[in-house]
ChimeraX commands (.cxc) that place a marker at each C-alpha (Angstrom):
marker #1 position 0.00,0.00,0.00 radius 0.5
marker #1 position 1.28,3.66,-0.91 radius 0.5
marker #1 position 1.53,6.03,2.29 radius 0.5
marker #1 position 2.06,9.84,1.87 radius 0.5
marker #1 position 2.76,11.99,4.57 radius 0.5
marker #1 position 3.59,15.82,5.46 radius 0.5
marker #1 position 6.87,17.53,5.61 radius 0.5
marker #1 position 5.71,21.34,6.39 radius 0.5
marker #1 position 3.13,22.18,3.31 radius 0.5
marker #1 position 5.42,19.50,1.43 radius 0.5
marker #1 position 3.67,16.13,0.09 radius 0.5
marker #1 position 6.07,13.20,0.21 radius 0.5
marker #1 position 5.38,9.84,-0.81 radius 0.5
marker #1 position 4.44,7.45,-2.39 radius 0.5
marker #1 position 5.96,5.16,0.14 radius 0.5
marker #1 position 5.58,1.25,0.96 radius 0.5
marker #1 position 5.10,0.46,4.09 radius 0.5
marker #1 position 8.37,-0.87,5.13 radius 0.5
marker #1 position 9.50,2.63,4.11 radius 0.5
marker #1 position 6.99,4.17,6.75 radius 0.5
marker #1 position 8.12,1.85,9.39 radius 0.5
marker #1 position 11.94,2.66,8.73 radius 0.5
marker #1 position 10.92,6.71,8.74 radius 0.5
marker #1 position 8.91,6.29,12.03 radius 0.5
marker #1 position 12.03,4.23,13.63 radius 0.5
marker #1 position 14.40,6.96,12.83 radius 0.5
marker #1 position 12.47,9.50,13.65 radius 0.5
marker #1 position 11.87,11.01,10.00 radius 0.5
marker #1 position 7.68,10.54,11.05 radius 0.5
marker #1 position 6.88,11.50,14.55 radius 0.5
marker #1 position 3.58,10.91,16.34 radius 0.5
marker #1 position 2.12,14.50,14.93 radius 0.5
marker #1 position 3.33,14.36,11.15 radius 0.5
marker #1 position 0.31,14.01,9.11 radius 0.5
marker #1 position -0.09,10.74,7.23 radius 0.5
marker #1 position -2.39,9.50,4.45 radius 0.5
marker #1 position -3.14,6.58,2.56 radius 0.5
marker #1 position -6.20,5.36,0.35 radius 0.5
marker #1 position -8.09,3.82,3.39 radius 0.5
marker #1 position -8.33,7.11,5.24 radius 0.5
marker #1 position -10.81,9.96,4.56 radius 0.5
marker #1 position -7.97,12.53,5.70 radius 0.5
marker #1 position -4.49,13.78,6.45 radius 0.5
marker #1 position -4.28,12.53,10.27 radius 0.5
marker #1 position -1.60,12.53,12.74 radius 0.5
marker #1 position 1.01,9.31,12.41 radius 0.5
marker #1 position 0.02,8.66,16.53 radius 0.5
marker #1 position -3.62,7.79,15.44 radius 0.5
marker #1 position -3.13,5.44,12.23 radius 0.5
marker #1 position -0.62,4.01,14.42 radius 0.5
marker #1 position -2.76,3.38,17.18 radius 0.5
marker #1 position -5.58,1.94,15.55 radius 0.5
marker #1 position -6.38,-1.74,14.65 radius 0.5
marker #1 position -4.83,-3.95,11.92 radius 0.5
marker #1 position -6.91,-3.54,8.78 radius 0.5
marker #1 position -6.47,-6.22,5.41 radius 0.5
marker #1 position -3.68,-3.81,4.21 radius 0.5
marker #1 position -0.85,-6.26,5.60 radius 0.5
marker #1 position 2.36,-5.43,7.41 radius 0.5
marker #1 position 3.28,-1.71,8.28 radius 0.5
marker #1 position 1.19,1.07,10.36 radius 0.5
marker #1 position -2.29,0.08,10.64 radius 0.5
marker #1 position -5.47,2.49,9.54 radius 0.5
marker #1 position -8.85,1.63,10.41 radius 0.5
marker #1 position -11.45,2.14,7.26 radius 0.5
marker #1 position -13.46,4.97,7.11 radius 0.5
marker #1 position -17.30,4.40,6.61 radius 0.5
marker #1 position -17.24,8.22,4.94 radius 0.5
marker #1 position -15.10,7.01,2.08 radius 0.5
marker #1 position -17.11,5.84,-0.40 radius 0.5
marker #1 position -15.95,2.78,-2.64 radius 0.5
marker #1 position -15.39,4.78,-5.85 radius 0.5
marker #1 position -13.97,7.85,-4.64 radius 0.5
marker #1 position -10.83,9.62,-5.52 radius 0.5
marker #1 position -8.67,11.35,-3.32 radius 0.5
marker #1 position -7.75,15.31,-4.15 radius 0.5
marker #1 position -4.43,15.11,-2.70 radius 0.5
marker #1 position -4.16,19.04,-2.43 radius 0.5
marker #1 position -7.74,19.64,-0.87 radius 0.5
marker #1 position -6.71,19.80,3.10 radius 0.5
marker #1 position -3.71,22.16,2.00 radius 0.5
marker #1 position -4.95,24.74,-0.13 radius 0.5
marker #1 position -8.76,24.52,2.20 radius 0.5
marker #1 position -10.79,22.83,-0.77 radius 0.5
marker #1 position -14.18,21.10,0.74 radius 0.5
marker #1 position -13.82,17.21,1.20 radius 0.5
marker #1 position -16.28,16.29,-1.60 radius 0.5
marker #1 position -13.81,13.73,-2.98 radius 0.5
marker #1 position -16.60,13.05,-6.16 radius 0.5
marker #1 position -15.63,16.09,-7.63 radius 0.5
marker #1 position -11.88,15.15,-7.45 radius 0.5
marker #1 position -9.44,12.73,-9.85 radius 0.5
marker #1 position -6.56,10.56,-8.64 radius 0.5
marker #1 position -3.61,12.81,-10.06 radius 0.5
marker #1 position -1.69,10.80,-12.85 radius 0.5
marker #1 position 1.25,8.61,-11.58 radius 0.5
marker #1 position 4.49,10.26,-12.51 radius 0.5
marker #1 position 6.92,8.46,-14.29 radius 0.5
marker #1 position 9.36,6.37,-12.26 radius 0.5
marker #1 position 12.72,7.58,-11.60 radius 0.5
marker #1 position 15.45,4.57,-11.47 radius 0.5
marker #1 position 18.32,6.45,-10.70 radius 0.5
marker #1 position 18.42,9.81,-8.73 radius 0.5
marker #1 position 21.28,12.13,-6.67 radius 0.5
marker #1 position 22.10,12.52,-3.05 radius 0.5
marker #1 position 21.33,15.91,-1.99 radius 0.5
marker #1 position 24.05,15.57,0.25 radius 0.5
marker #1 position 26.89,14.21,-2.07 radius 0.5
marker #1 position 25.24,14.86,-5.12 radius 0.5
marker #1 position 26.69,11.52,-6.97 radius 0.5
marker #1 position 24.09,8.71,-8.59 radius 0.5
marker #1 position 22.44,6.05,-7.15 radius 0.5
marker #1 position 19.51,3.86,-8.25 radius 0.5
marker #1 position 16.36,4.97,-6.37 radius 0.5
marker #1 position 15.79,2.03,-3.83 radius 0.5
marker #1 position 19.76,2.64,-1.98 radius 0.5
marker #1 position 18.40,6.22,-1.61 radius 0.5
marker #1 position 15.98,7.83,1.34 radius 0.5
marker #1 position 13.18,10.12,1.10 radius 0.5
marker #1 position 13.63,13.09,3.32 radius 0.5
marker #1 position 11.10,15.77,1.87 radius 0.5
marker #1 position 12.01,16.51,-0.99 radius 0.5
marker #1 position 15.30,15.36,-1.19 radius 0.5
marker #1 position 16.98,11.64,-1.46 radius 0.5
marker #1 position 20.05,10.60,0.72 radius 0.5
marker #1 position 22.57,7.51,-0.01 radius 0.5
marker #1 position 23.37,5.13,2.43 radius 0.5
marker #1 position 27.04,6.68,3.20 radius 0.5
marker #1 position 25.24,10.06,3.76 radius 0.5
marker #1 position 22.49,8.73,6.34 radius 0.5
marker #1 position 24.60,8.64,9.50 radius 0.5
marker #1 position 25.46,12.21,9.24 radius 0.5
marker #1 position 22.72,13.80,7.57 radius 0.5
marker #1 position 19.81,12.26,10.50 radius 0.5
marker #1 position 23.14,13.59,13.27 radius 0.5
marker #1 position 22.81,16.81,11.32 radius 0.5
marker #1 position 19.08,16.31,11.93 radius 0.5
marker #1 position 18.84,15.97,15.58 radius 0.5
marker #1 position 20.89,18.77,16.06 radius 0.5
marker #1 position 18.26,21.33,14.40 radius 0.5
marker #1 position 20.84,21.55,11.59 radius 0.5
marker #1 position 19.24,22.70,7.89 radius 0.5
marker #1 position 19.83,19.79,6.00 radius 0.5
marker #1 position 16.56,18.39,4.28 radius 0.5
marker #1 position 17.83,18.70,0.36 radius 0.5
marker #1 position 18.68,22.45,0.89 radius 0.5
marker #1 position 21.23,23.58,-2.14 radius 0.5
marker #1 position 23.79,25.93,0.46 radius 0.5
marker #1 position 24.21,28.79,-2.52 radius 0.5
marker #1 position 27.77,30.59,-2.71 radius 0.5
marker #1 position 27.62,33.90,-2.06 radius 0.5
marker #1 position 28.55,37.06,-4.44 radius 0.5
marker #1 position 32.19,37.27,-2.58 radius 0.5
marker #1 position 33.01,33.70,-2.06 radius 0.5
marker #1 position 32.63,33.16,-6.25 radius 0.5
marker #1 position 34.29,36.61,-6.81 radius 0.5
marker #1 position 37.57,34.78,-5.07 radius 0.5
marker #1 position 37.41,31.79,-6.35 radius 0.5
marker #1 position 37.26,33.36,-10.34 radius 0.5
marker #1 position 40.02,35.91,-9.12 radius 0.5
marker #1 position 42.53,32.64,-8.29 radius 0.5
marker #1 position 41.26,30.67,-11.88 radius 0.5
marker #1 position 41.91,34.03,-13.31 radius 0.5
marker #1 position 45.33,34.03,-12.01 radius 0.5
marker #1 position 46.04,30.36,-13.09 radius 0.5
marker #1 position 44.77,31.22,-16.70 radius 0.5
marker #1 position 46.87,34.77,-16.31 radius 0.5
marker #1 position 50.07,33.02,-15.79 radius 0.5
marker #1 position 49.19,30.33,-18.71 radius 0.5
marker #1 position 48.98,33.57,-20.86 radius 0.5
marker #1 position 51.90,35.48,-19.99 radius 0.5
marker #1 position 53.84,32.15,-20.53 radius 0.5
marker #1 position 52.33,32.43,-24.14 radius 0.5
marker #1 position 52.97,35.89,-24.90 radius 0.5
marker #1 position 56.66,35.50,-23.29 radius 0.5
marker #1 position 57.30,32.67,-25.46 radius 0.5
marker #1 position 56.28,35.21,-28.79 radius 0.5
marker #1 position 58.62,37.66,-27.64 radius 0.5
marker #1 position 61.35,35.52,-26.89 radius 0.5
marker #1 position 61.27,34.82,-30.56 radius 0.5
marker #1 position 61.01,38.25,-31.69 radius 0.5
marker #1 position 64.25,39.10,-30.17 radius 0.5
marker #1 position 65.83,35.88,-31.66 radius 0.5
marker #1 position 64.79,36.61,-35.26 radius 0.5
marker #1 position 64.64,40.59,-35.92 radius 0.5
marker #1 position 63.49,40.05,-39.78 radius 0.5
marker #1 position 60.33,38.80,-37.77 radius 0.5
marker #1 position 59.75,42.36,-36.12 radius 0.5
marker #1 position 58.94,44.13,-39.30 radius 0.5
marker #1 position 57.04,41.35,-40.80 radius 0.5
marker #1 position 53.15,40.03,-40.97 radius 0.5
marker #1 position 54.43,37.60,-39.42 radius 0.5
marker #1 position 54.44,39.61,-36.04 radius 0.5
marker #1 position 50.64,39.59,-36.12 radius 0.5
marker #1 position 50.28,36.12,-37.20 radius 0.5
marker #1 position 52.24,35.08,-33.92 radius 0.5
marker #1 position 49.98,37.16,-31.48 radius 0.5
marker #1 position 47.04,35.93,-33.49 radius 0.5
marker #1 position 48.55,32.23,-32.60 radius 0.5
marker #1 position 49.14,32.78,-29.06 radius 0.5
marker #1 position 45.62,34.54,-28.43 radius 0.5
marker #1 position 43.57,32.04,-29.68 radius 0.5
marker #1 position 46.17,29.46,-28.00 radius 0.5
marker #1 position 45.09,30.96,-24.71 radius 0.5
marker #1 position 41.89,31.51,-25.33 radius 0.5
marker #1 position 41.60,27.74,-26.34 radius 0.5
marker #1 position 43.66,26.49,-22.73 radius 0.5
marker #1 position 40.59,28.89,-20.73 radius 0.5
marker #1 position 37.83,27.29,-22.50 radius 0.5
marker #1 position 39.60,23.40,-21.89 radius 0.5
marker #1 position 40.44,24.87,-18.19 radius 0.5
marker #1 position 36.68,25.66,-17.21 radius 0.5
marker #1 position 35.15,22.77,-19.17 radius 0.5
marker #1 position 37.12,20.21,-18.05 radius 0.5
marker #1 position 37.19,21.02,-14.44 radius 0.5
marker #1 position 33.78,21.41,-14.11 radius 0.5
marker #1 position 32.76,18.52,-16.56 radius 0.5
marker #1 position 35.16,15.79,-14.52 radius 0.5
marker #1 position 35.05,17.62,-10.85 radius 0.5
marker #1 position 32.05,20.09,-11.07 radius 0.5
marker #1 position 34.49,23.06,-9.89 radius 0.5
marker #1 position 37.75,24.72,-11.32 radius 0.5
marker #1 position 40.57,24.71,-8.84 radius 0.5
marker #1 position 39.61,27.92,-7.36 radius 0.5
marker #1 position 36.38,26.98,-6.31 radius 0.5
marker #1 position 38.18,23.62,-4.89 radius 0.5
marker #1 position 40.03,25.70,-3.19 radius 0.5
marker #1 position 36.76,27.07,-1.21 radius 0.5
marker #1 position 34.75,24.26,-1.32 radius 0.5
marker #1 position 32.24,25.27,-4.31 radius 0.5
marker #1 position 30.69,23.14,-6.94 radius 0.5
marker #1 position 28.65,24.07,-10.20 radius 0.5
marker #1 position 25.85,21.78,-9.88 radius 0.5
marker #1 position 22.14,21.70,-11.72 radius 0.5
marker #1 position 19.11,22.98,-9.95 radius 0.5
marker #1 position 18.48,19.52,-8.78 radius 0.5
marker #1 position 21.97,18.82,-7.07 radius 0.5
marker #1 position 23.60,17.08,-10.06 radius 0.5
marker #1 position 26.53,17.31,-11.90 radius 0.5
marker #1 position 27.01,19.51,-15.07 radius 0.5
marker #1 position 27.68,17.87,-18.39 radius 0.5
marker #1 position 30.60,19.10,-20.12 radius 0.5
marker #1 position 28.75,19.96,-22.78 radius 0.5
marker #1 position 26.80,22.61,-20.41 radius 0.5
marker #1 position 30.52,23.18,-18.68 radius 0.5
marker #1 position 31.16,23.92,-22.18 radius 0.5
marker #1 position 28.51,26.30,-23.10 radius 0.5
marker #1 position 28.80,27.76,-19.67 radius 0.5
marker #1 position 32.03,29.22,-20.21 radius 0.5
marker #1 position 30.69,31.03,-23.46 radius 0.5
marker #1 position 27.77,32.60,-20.90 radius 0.5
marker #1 position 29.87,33.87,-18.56 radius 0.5
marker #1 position 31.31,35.71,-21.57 radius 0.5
marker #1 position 28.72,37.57,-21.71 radius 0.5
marker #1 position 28.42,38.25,-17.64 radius 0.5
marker #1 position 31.11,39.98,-18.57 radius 0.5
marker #1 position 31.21,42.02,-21.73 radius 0.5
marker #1 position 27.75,43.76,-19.80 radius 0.5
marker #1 position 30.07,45.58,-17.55 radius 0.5
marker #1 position 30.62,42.65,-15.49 radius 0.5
marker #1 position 26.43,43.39,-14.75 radius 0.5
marker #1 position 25.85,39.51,-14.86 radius 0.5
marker #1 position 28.00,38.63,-12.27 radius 0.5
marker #1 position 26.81,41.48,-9.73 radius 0.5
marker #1 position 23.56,39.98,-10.43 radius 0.5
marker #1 position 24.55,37.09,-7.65 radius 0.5
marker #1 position 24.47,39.15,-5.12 radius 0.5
marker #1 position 20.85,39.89,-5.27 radius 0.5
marker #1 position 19.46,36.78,-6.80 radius 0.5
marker #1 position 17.67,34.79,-4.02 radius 0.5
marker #1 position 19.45,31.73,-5.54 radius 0.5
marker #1 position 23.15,33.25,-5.92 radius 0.5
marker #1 position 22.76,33.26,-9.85 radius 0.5
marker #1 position 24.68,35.18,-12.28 radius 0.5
marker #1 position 23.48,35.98,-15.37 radius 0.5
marker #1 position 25.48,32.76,-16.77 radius 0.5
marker #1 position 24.22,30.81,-14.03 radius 0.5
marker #1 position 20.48,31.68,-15.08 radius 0.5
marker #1 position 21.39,31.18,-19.03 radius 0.5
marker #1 position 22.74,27.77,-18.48 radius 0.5
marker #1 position 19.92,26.78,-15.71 radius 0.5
marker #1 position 23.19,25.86,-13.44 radius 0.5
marker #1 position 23.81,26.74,-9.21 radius 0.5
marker #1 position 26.96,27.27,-7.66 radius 0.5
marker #1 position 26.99,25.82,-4.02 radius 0.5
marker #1 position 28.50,25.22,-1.06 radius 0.5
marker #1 position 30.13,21.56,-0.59 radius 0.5
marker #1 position 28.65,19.73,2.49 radius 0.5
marker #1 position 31.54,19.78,4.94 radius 0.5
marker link #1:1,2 radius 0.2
marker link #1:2,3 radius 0.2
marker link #1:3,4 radius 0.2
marker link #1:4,5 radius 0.2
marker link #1:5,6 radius 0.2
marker link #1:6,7 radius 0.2
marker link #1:7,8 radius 0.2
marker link #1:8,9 radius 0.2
marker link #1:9,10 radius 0.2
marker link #1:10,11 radius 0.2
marker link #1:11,12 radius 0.2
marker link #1:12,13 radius 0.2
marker link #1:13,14 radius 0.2
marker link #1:14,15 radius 0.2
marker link #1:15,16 radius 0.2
marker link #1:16,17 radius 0.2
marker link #1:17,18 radius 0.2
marker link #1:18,19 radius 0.2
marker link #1:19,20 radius 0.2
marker link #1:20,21 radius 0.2
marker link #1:21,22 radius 0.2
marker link #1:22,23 radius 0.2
marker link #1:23,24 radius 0.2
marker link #1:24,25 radius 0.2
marker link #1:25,26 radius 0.2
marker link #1:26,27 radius 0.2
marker link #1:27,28 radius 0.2
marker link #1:28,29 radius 0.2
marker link #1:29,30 radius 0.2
marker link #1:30,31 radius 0.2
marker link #1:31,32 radius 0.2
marker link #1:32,33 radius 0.2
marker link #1:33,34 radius 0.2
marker link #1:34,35 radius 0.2
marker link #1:35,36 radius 0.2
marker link #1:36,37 radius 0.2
marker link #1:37,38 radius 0.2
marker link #1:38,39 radius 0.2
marker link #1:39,40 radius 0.2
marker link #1:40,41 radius 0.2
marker link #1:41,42 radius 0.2
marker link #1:42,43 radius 0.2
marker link #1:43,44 radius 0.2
marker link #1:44,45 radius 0.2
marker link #1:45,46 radius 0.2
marker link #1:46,47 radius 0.2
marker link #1:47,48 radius 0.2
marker link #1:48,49 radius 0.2
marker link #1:49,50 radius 0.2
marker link #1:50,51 radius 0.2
marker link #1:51,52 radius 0.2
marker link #1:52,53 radius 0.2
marker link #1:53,54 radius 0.2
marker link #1:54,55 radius 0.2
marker link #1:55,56 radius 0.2
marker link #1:56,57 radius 0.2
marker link #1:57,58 radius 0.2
marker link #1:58,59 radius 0.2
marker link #1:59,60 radius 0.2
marker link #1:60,61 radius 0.2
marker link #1:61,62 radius 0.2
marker link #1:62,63 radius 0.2
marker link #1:63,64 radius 0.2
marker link #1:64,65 radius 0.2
marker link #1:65,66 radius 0.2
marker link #1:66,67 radius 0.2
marker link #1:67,68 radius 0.2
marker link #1:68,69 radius 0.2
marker link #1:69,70 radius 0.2
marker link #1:70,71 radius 0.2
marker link #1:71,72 radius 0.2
marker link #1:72,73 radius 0.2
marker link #1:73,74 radius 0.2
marker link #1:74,75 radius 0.2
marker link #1:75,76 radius 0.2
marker link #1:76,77 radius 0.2
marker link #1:77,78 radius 0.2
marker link #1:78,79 radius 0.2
marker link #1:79,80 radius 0.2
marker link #1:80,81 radius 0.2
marker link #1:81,82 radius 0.2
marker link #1:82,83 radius 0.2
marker link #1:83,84 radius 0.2
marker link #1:84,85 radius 0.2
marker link #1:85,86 radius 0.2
marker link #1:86,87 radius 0.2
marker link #1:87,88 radius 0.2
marker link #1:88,89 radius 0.2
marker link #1:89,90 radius 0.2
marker link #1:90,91 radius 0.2
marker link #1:91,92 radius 0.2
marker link #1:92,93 radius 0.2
marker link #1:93,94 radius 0.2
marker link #1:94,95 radius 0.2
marker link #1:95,96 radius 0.2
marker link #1:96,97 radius 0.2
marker link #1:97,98 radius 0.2
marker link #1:98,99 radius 0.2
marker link #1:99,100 radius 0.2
marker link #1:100,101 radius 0.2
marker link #1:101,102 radius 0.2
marker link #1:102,103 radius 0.2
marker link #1:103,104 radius 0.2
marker link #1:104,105 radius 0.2
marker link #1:105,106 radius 0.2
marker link #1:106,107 radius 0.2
marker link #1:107,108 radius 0.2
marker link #1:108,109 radius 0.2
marker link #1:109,110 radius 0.2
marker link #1:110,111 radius 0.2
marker link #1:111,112 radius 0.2
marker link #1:112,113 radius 0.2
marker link #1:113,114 radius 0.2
marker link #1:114,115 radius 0.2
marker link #1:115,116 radius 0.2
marker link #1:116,117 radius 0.2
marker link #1:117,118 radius 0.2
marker link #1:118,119 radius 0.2
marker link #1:119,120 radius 0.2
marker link #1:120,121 radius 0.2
marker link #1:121,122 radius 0.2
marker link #1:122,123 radius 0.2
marker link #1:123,124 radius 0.2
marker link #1:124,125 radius 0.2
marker link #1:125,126 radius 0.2
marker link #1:126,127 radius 0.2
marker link #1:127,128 radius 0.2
marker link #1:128,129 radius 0.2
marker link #1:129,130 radius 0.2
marker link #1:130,131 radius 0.2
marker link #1:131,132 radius 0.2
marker link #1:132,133 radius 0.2
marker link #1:133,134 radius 0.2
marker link #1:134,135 radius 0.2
marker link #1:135,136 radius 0.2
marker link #1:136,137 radius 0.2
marker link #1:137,138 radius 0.2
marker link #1:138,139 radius 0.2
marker link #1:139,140 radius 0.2
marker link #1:140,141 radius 0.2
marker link #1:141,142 radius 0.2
marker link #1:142,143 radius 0.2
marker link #1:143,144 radius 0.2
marker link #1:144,145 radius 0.2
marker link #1:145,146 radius 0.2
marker link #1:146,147 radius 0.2
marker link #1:147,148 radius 0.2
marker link #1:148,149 radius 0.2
marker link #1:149,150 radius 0.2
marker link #1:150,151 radius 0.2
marker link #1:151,152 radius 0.2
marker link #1:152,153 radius 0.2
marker link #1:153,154 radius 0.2
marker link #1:154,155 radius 0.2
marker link #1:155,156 radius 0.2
marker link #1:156,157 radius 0.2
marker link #1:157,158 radius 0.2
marker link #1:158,159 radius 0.2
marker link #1:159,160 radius 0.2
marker link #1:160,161 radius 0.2
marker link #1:161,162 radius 0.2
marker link #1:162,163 radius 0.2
marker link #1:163,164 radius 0.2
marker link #1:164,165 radius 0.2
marker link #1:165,166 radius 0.2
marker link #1:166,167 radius 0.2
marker link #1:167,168 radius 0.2
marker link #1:168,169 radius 0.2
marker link #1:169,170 radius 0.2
marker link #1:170,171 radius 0.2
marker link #1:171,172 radius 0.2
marker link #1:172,173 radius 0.2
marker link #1:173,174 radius 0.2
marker link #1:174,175 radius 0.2
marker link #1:175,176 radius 0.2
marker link #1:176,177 radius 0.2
marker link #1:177,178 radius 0.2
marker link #1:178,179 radius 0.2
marker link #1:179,180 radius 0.2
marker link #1:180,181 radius 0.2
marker link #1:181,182 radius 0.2
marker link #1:182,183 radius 0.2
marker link #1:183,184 radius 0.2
marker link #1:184,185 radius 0.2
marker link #1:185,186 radius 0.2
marker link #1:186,187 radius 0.2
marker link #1:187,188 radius 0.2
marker link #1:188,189 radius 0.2
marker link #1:189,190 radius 0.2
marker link #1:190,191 radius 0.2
marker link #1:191,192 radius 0.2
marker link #1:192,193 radius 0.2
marker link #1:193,194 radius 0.2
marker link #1:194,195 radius 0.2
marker link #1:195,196 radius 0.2
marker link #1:196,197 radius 0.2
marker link #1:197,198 radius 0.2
marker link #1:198,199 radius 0.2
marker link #1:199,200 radius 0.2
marker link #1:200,201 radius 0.2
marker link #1:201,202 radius 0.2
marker link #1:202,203 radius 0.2
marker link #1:203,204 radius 0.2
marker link #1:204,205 radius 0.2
marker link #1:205,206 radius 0.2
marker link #1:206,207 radius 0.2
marker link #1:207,208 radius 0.2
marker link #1:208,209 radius 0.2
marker link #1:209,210 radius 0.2
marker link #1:210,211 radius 0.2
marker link #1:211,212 radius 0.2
marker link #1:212,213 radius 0.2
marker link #1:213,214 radius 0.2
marker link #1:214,215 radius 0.2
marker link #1:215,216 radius 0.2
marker link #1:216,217 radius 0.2
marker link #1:217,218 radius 0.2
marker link #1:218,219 radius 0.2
marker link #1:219,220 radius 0.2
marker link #1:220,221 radius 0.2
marker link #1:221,222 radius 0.2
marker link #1:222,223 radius 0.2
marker link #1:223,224 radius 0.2
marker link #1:224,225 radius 0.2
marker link #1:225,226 radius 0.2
marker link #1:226,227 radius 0.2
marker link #1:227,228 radius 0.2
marker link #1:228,229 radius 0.2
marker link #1:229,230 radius 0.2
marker link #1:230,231 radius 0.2
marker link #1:231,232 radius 0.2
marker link #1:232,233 radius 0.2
marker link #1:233,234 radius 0.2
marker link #1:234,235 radius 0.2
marker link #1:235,236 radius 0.2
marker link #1:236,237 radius 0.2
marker link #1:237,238 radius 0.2
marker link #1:238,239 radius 0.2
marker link #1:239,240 radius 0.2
marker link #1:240,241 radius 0.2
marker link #1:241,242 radius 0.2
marker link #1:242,243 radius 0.2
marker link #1:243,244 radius 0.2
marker link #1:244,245 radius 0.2
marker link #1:245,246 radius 0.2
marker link #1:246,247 radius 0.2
marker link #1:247,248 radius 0.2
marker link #1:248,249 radius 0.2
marker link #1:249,250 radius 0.2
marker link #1:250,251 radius 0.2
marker link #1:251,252 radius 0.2
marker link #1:252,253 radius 0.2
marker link #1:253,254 radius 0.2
marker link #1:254,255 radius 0.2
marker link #1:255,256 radius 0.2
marker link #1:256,257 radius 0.2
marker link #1:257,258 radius 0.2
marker link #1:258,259 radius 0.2
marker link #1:259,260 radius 0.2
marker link #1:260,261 radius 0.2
marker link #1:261,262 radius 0.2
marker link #1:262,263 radius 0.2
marker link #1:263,264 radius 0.2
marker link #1:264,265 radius 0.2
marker link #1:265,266 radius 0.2
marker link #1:266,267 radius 0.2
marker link #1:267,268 radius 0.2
marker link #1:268,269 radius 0.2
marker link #1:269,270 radius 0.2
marker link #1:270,271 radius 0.2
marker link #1:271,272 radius 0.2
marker link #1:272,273 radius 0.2
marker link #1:273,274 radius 0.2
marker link #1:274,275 radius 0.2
marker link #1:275,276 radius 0.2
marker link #1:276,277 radius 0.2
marker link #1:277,278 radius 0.2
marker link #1:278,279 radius 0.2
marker link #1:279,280 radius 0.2
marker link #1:280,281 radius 0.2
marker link #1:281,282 radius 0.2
marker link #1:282,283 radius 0.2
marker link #1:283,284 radius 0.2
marker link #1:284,285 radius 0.2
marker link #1:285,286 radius 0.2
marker link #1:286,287 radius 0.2
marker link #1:287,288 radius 0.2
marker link #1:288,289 radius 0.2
view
């Protein structure tokens, strides 16, 4: 049998019953959450269903049948939150939604298939996440499948040291041009000066674009947001392709060429975006500690 229950306004489920069990033992479902299944009329509190006697439903919590449901009525699962009257005839069963088989930790934000992961709201946790994220839990910390955005100053240090690294790549370039200039004077009075600054541009500008896309394709952060524990990540908590690591770097092209506008925009976006962030539907977060 599917169980739903309440996280805040949040519906979670569907759930087996084992599932509810395993919530109730750690402590996920207390005796007040707010439970529902198809044998109940309503949302009531976990302490009641609990309570009550066995029913045909097999093993799990119990929930005695209500003689107001009628046989062939379908459940509005939004009617108790949003104050909708509890004529379930006028309601239809919402469409099932297609079934995930793999999903991400919110907390490590690698790929597992769905049955190694827990349901905490909205959020899934892996096994090797569990201990510390229920710990986290009981201690009132903020950890139910909230993205920890990087703020406006933490990102502008982090791109100051890449820009750095890619800096000193460049000057190495442009050093290695003049170095030939001054073995070869013919060169100095030649096309051929241009051609080799035309080389060496687009020879840096090829080493930024494999910098940014490879970092964040293979680790989800260039070194200087290793170096303060950020990741690029998609809305959900996943990893970036490279081909959006790719296209991101060409975005944050244009965060710049605005008078750096886009990437002032982070510090008054709700979610931390920049204007890149928000063209390539992409977050950049804090790692869990």
């Amino acid at each position: 049998m599917d169980w739903y229950y309440k996280v805040g306004d949040t519906r979670v489920g569907p759930i087996a019953d084992e599932k509810m069990r395993e919530l109730a033992l750690q402590g996920t479902i207390t005796p007040e959450t707010e439970v529902w299944n198809e044998l109940v009329a309503k949302w009531r509190p976990y302490s009641e269903i609990s309570g009550s006697a066995k029913t045909s439903s097999g093993p799990g919590p119990s929930v005695p049948v209500k003689e107001e449901v009628a046989q062939n009525a379908q459940w509005n699962p939004y009617a108790d939150m949003e104050g909708a009257d509890h004529d379930t005839d006028s309601y239809e069963r919402p469409e099932a939604p297609t079934q995930k088989t793999e999903s991400y930790c919110s907390q490590c934000f690698n790929k597992f298939p769905v049955a190694e992961l827990i349901q905490y709201g909205d959020s899934n946790i892996c096994a090797a996440c569990k201990p510390l994220f229920f710990q986290k839990l009981k201690e009132g910390a903020g950890t139910a499948g909230v993205l920890r955005y990087a703020g406006f100053w933490v990102r502008f240090v982090a791109k100051f040291i890449d820009n750095i690294i890619m800096g000193i790549v460049g000057m190495l370039l442009y050093g290695a041009a003049v170095m030939l200039f001054f073995l070869d004077d013919n060169i100095l009075m030649t096309p051929a000066r241009m051609m080799v600054f035309m080389l060496v541009y687009v020879l840096q500008i090829s080493f930024n674009i494999a910098y940014v896309t490879f970092f964040i394709g293979k680790y989800g952060a260039t070194p200087g947001k290793m170096a303060l524990s950020l990741s690029v990540v998609n809305p959900d908590g996943s990893k970036v392709s490279y081909m959006k690591a790719f296209g991101r770097f060409f975005a944050e092209m244009v965060s710049g060429i605005i008078l750096a506008i886009g990437y002032i925009m982070a510090a008054f976006d709700d979610e931390k975006r920049a204007l890149h962030d928000r063209i390539c539907g992409t977050r950049v977060i804090k790692k869990s500690a």
